[in-house]
N, C-alpha and C positions, 0 to 999 in steps of 0.2 A: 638723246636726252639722258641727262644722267639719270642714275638709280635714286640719288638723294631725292630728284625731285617726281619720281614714281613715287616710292614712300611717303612724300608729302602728299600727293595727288587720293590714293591709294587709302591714307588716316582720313583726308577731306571726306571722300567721298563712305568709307563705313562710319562715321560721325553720324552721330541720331539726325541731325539735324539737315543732312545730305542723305538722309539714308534712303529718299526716294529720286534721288540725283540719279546716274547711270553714266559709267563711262566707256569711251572706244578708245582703241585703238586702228593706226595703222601704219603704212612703214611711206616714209617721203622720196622723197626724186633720188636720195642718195641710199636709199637702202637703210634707213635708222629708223627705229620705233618711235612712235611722237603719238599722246595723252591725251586726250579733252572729252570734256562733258559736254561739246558739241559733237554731234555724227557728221560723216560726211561719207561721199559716195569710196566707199568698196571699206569701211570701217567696220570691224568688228566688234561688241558691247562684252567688255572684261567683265567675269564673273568674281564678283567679292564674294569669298567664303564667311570669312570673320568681320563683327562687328570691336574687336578687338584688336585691331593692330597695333603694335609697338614698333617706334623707330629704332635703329640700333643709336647707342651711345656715337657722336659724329664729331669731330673737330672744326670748330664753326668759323675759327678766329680767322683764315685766309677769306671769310666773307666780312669781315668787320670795316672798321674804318682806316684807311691806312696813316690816316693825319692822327689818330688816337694811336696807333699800333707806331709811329714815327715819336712822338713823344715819352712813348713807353719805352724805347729805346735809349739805353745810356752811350753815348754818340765820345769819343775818345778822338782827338786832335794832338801829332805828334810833328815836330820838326824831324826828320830825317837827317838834312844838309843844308848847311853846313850842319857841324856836329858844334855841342856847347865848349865855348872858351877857344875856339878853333881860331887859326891864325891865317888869312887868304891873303894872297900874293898875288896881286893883279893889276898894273898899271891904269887899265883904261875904266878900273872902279866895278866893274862887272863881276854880279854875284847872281846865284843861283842856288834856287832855292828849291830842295823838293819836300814833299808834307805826305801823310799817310792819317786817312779818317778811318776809325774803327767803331763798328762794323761796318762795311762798305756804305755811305751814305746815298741817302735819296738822289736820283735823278732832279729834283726839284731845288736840294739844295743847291749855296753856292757858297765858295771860299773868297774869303778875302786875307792878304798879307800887308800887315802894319812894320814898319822902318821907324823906331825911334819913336813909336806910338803914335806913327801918321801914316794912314793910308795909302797904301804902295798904287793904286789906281785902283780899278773899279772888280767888284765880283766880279767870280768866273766858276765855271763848272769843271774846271782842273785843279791840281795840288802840285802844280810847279811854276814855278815865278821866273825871269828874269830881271834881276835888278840892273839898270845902266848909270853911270858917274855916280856911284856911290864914293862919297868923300872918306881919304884915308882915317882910320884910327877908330874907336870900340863904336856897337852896335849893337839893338835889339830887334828880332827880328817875332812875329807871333801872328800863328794863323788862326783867324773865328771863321766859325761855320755858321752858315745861316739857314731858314728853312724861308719856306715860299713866301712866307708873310713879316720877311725881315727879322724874324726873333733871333737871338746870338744860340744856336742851340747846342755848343762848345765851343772852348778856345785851347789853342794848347799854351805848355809852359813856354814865358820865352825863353826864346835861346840868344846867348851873347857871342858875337862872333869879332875877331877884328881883322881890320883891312890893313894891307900894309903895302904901300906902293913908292918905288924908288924916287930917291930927289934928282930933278932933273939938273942939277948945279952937282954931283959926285960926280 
């Protein structure tokens, strides 16, 4: 059991209004000390000194909400590759695409990559694409990130890349 919640246990129990409560301890099957204001067989009844405990000052936010703690976060979406105004050389249209979320995104999010401001296929929980028969000549390419409930919760800048693939009549 942690200490945090011995100190809570600990304020409950010298609180006026617990103040004829009475708590044990004892130690469980692994050897750890575990609390309650129930006894049980081989428990011993912790003597409170003070009707005055103070908790120490404690960081609480790792118990919060992580969906509040997910939107408090300012979420940065960046094309990597191609690079902008870059010029690919690829016959069979095949482009590839990597992206980087900052600060490392939720598990729960998911990225989607837009081609010309149309949906390249369906989210996914990675930040690398394969584009296939992508048609020679200019392009935009832009990744959004989404959280669990569909909200856009960044997108990055787009990036313009063009494609450039040999005539087959040279």
């Amino acid at each position: 059991m942690s200490r945090l919640w011995l100190v809570i246990i600990l304020c409950l129990a010298s609180h006026t209004a617990y103040a004829d409560k009475k708590v044990y301890r004892w130690k469980d099957e692994n050897g750890n000390w575990v609390y309650s204001d129930t006894p049980r067989k081989g428990a011993a009844e912790v003597k409170i000194n003070t009707h005055f405990l103070t908790m120490p000052a404690t960081d609480t936010s790792v118990l919060g909400n992580s969906s509040a703690q997910q939107n408090a976060t300012e979420y940065k979406a960046t094309i990597i590759a191609p690079n902008h105004k870059q010029t690919l050389r690829d016959n069979t249209g095949s482009v590839y695409v990597s992206g980087q979320i900052t600060p490392r995104f939720a598990k729960d999010f998911t990225v989607q990559l837009y081609l010309d401001g149309k949906p390249t296929g369906p989210k996914q929980h990675t930040i690398t694409f394969a584009l296939r028969n992508v048609p020679r000549g200019e392009h935009s390419i832009q990744l959004m990130v989404f959280n669990s409930k569909g909200k856009v919760v960044t997108k990055s800048d787009e990036t313009i890349f063009y494609l450039h693939k040999a005539r087959a009549n040279q």
